[in-house]
N, C-alpha and C positions, 0 to 999 in steps of 0.2 A: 504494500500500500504506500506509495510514492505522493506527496503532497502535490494538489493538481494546479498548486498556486504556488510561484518562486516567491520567495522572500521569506518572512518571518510568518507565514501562516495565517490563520482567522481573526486571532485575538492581539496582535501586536499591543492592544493600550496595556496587556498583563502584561507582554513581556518586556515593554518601558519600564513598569511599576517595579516590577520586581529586579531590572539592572538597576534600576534608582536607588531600590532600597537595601541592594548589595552595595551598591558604592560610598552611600552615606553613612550604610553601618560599619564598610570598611576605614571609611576619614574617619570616623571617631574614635573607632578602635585604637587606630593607629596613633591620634593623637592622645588618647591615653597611654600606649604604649612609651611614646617618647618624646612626649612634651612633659614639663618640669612641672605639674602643678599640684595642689593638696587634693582635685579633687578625681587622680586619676585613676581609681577605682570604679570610680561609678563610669568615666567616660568609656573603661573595658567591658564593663557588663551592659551598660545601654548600647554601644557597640555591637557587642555579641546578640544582644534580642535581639536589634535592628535587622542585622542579617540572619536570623532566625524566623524571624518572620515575612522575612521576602521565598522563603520556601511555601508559602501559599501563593504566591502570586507566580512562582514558576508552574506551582501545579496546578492552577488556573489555565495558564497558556497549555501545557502539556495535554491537559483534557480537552480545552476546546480544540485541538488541533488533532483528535483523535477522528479517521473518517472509518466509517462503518459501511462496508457493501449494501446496496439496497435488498439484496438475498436474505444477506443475514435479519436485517432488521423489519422486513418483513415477516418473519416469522415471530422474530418478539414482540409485536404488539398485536397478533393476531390477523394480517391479513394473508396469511399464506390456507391454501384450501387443506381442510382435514380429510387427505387423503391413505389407505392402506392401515395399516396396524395401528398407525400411532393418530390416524385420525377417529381410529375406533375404542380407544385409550380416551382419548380427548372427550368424546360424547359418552362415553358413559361417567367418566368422572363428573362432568358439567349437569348430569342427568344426577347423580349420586348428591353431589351438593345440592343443588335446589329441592331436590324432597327430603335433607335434614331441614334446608329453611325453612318449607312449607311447616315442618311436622314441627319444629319448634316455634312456631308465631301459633300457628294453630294453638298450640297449648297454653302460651299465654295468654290468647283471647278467651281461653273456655276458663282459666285462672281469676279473669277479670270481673268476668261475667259472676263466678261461685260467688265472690265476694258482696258485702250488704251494699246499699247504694250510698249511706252510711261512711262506708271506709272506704270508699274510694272516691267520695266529695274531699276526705281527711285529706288521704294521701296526694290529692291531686293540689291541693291549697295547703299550702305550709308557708309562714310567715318569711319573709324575710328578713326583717327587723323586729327587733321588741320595742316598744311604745316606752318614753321614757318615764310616762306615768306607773311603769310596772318594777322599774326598776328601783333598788332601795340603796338611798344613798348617806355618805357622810351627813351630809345638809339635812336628812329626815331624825336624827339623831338629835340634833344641835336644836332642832326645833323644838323638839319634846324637851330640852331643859329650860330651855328658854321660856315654857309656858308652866312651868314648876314653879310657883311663888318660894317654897322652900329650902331649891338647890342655891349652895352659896358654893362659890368656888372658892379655895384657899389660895390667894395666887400670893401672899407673904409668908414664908415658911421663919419658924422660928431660928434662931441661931443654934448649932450645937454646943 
């Protein structure tokens, strides 16, 4: 399978991205390597990701530039004729699957039905949210002392 296009193939803006981001992760590498500075640790390691991460943009190009025969790919998505052995492989598999689906919807439907009308208005409506009127809060506490003529709060404690 010979590329039916001279050059750099289908995807050229990956294979930019990804010399780009070999070259930049190389200057910085390098300028960690052998420039003088405190902070040339991090310039090796950001470096090194930089060109780490241009290994997606090569495999970007790689794939898009991948050509598939129309032979082949006819057959993987189904337009090639189910002929001989293995087109009789095929129809009975396709036949075998659709009366599991049949036989299992069927049985949910007869499931649905057993059930009261009851529990499954329940099941079918469940709340989303709880209403904050239901909810019991700090603030519901603080009220009930507050309406206590007798609570005194201590807020001077004696000295030891």
């Amino acid at each position: 399978m010979a590329l039916s296009r001279a050059g750099l193939g289908r995807c050229t803006c990956c294979f930019w991205l990804a010399v780009a981001f070999d070259v930049f992760g190389l200057a910085v590498l390098l300028i960690g390597v052998f420039a003088n500075v405190f902070f040339y640790d991090f310039l090796i390691y950001a470096g090194s990701i930089v060109i780490f991460l241009s290994l997606i943009w090569w495999v970007f190009w790689y794939t898009g530039n991948i050509e598939v025969p129309p032979e082949e790919l006819a057959d993987d998505v189904g337009l090639k004729k189910n002929t001989g052995v293995l087109g009789l492989v095929r129809t009975l598999s396709g036949r075998l699957s659709s009366s599991f689906r049949r036989t299992r919807n069927s049985r949910q439907q007869k499931q649905s039905h057993k059930m009261s009308p009851n529990t499954r208005a329940n099941q079918k409506r469940r709340p989303d949210a709880v209403p904050m009127s239901q909810l019991n809060s700090v603030s519901a506490a603080l009220q009930g002392e507050q309406r206590d003529p007798t609570f005194q709060r201590n807020l001077h404690t004696p000295p030891v």
